[in-house]
N, C-alpha and C positions, 0 to 999 in steps of 0.2 A: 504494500500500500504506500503512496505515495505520503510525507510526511512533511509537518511546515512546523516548524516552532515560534510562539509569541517572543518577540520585543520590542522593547522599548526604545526610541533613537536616543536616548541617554545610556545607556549600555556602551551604544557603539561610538556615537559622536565623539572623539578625544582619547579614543583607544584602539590606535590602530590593528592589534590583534584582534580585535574581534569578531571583524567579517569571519576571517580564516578559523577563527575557534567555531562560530559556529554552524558553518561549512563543514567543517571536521564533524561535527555530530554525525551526519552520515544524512541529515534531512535536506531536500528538495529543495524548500520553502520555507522564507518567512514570514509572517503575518506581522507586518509594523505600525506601532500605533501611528494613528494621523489626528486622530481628534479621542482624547481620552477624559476622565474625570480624576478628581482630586487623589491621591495618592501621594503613603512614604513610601519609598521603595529600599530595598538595598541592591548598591551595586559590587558585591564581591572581588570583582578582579579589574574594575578601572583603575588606573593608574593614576586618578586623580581626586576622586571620590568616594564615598563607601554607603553614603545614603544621598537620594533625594529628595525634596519635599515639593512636590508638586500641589501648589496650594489651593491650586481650584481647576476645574474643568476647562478646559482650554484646546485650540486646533493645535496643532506642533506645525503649523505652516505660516504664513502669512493670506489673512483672509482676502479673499476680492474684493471688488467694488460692486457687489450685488448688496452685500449689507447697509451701503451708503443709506444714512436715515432711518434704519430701520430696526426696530426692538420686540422681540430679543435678538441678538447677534451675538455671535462667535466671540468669547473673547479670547484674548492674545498669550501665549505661553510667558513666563516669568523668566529668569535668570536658568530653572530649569530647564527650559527648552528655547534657545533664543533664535532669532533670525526663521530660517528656512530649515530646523528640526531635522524634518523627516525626510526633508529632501538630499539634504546632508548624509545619513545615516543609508535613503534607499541605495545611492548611487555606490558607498563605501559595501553596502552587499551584493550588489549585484556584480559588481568587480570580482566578486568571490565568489560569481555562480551560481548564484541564488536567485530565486523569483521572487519578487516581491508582491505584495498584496496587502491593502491599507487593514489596518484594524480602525472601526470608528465606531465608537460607545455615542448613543445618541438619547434617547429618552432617560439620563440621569445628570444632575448635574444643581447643585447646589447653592451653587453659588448664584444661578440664576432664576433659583427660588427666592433666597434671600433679598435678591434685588428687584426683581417681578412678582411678587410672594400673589399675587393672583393667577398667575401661568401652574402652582402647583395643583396637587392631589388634595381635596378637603376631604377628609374623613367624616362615617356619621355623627361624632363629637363636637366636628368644628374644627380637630386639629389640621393642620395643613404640614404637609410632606413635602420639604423645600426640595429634599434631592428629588424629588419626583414631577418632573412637569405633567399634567397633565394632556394625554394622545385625544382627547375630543376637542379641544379650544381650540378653533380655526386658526388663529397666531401662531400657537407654538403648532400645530401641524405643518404650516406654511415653511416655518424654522427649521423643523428636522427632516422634509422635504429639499430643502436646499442645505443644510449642512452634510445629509445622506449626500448629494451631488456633490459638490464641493470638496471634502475632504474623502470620499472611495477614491473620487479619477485624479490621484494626482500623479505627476510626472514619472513615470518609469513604471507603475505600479502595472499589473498584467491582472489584478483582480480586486474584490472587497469581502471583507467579514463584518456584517453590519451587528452592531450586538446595542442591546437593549430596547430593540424598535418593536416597542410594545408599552404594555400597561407595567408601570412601576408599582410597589406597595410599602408594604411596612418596613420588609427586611431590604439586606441590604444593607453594611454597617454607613454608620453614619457617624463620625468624630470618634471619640469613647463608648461604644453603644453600651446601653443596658438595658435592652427589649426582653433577656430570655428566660426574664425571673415568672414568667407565668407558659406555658407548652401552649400555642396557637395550635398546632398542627394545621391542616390544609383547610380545616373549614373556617378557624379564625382567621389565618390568614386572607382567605377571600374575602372573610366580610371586614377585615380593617382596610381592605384596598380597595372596598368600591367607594368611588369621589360623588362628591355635591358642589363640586363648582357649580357655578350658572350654566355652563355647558351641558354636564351632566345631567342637571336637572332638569333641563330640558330634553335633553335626550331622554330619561326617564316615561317624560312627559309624552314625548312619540311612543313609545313603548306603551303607553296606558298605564304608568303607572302615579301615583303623587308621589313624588321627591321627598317631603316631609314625613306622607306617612312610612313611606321606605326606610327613610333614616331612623325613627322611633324605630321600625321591626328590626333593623337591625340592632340596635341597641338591644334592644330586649330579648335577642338572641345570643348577643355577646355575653350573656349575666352569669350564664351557668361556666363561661371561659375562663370568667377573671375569676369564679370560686374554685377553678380547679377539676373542673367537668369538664372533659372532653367527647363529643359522640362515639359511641359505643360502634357506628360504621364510620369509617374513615372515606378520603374521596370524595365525588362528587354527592355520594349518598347522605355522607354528615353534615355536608351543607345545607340540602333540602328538609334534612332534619330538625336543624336549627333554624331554619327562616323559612320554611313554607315551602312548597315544589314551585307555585305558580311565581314567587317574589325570585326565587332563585334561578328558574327558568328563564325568565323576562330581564332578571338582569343580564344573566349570561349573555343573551343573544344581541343585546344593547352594547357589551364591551364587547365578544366576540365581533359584531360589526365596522364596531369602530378599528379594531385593531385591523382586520382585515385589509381594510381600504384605505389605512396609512400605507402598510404594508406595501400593496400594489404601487399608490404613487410613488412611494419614494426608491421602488427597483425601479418604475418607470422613471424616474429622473434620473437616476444612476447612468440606467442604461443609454437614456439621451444625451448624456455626459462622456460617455465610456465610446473609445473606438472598438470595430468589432472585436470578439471574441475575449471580452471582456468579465470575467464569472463574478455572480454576483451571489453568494451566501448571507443565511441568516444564520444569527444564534439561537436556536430554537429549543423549548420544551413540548413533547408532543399533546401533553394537557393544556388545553384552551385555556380555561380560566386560571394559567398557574402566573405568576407574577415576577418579574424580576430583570437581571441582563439576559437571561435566556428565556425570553415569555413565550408563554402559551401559543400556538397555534393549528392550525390542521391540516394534518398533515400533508393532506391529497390537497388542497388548497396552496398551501403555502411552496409547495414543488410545481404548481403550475405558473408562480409567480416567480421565483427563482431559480438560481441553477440548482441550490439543493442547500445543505444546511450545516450548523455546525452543533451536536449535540454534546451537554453536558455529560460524562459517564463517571463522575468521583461518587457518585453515589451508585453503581449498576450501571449495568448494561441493558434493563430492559427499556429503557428511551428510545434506543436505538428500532425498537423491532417495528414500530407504527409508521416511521418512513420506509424503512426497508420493507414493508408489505405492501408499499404502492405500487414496487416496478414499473418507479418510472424510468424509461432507458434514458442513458446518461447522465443521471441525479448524483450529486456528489453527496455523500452522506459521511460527513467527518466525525469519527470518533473524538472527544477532546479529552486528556488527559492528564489530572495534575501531576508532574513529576518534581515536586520540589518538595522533600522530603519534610522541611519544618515547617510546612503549612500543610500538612493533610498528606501528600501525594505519594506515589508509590511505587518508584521504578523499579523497586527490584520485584514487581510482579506485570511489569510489563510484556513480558514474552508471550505469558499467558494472557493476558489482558486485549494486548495483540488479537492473539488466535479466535481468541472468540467475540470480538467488535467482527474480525471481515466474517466467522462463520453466521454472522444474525444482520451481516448485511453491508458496514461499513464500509467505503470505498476507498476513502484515508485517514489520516492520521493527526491529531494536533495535540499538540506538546506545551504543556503551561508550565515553567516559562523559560527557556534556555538564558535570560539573566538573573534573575532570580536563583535558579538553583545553585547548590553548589559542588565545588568541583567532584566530587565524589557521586555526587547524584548525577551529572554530564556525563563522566565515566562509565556509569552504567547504561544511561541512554544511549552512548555512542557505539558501546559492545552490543544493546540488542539491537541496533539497528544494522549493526554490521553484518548481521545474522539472519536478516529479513531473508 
């Protein structure tokens, strides 16, 4: 299977060994951020740094003149990423062989909460989810529509990894989080991430539902989460359980819609951006209503709109099998893989890990995150890939 690893143009920019380190890995591809969100990172073997602080969500490029006058827009990388980022860093990999293809995180972004704080997610409370713009507000549609454009097609890049083009929610750390002193599991989590913006509520509204009285059902389904009550069916079943079939159904189909049809526009701008043979992936979870940088979608749907996807697999491999049951021909179906060993990941069982993504479908490979890890963990990514 063909194989791409994430990074970051801070990795590579001011370290000339880096293309060639990871070239050496044995992978194809890299996925390079072009437009990312707020992040510390460490940088293990630059030779000039060893953290950095990426203090808000920002392009690593210099934006167009399509933003001229217009809010929200793009803001500018800091001392972190200065000048032309990632133009900087594609060129220093492809010298070394490598294909390059943008990484751009788009519906998360904080900072543009805090300065727009009507662009986000209002929860049934009132509270508002600054990292989460919310995907129904015409403005910020119109925003992640042209930032989706703008930062996939830039210079040298032969493809995109579009990640978070979808509904945001609770999780998701944010500064010092301290969300997990109460178990959401997948039904809290859905109903802390259905929004009440003006948007939404009217969207509701088309739906036949009242907004107000939605938010009180939901609250009063929340009641038995915060004492410690969890539904007894997990899925989409514990939802229904706690908020009614008919509230639950009606919301669904009101965000699935919406998600849907960003979706669409924003490959189609991609693509009207992109010279041919350009691939365009998503981040995707194969559950619709699931929330996050890999949101929900469907699956037969969302492969009619793109070249194919990039799946979460740190938790399982069954995410995988719901695109891979669509045969669609030619679908890229990327297995994604944390290997950095102090945040969760786990390369010394990638051989196997491997074998059984392509046996249930997977076409390739993605590796999180050849800067990030360390040497010992590269070591091992290098040996199994040598191995393929």
């Amino acid at each position: 299977m063909k194989a791409s690893a994430f990074v970051y143009p801070w990795d590579v920019n001011g370290d000339p060994e880096a293309p060639a380190r990871i070239a050496a890995l044995g992978v194809e591809q890299v996925t390079l951020a072009a437009a990312y969100h707020s992040t510390r990172a460490l940088t293990p073997r630059h030779p000039r740094h060893r953290v950095v602080t990426a203090e808000h969500a920002s392009v690593l490029y210099p934006a167009d003149d399509r933003w001229e006058g217009r809010e929200p827009r793009p803001y500018a990388a800091g001392a972190w990423a200065p000048g032309d980022a990632f133009g900087a860093a594609a060129v220093a990999l492809a010298d070394a062989g490598l294909e390059v293809h943008t990484w751009v995180v788009l519906a998360h972004n904080s900072r543009m909460g805090a300065e727009h704080p009507d662009t986000s997610v209002v929860n049934a409370y009132g509270d508002r989810y600054p990292w989460a713009p919310c995907i129904a507000q015409p403005a910020t549609r119109a925003y992640l529509t042209d930032l989706a454009a703008e930062a996939a097609v830039r210079p040298g890049a032969r493809g995109t990894e579009l990640e978070s083009l979808g509904w945001y929610g609770l999780q998701h750390l944010h500064a010092h989080d301290k969300t997990g002193g109460v178990g959401l599991e997948d039904a809290g989590q859905y109903l802390m991430a259905l929004c009440f913006c003006p948007s939404c509520r009217e969207g509701y509204g088309r739906h036949g539902l009242d907004a107000d009285e939605l938010a009180a059902a939901v609250r009063t389904a929340l009641e038995p989460v915060w004492q410690g009550v969890t539904p007894s069916d997990g899925g989409w079943t514990g939802i229904e359980k706690l908020l009614g079939e008919t509230l639950a159904n009606t919301t669904r189909a009101y965000r699935d819609e919406t998600a849907r049809t960003l979706q669409e526009q924003a490959v189609a701008a991609v693509r009207a951006a992109a010279p041919d043979g350009f691939q365009v992936l998503l981040h995707a979870d194969p559950v619709s209503y699931h929330v996050g940088a890999n949101p929900g979608v469907d699956p037969a749907h969302i492969l009619s709109v793109a070249d194919g996807v990039v799946v979460p697999c740190a938790g399982g491999l069954g995410t995988l099998t719901p695109f891979a049951s669509q045969g669609k021909e030619g679908a890229v179906i990327a297995a994604n893989f944390p290997v950095v060993s102090g945040m969760g990941g786990s390369p010394d069982t990638l051989v196997g890990d491997m074998a059984e993504a392509h046996r249930l479908g997977a076409t390739e490979l993605r590796l999180y995150h050849a800067g990030l890890a360390s040497d010992g963990d590269l070591e091992t990514v290098r040996s199994v890939l040598a191995g393929r």
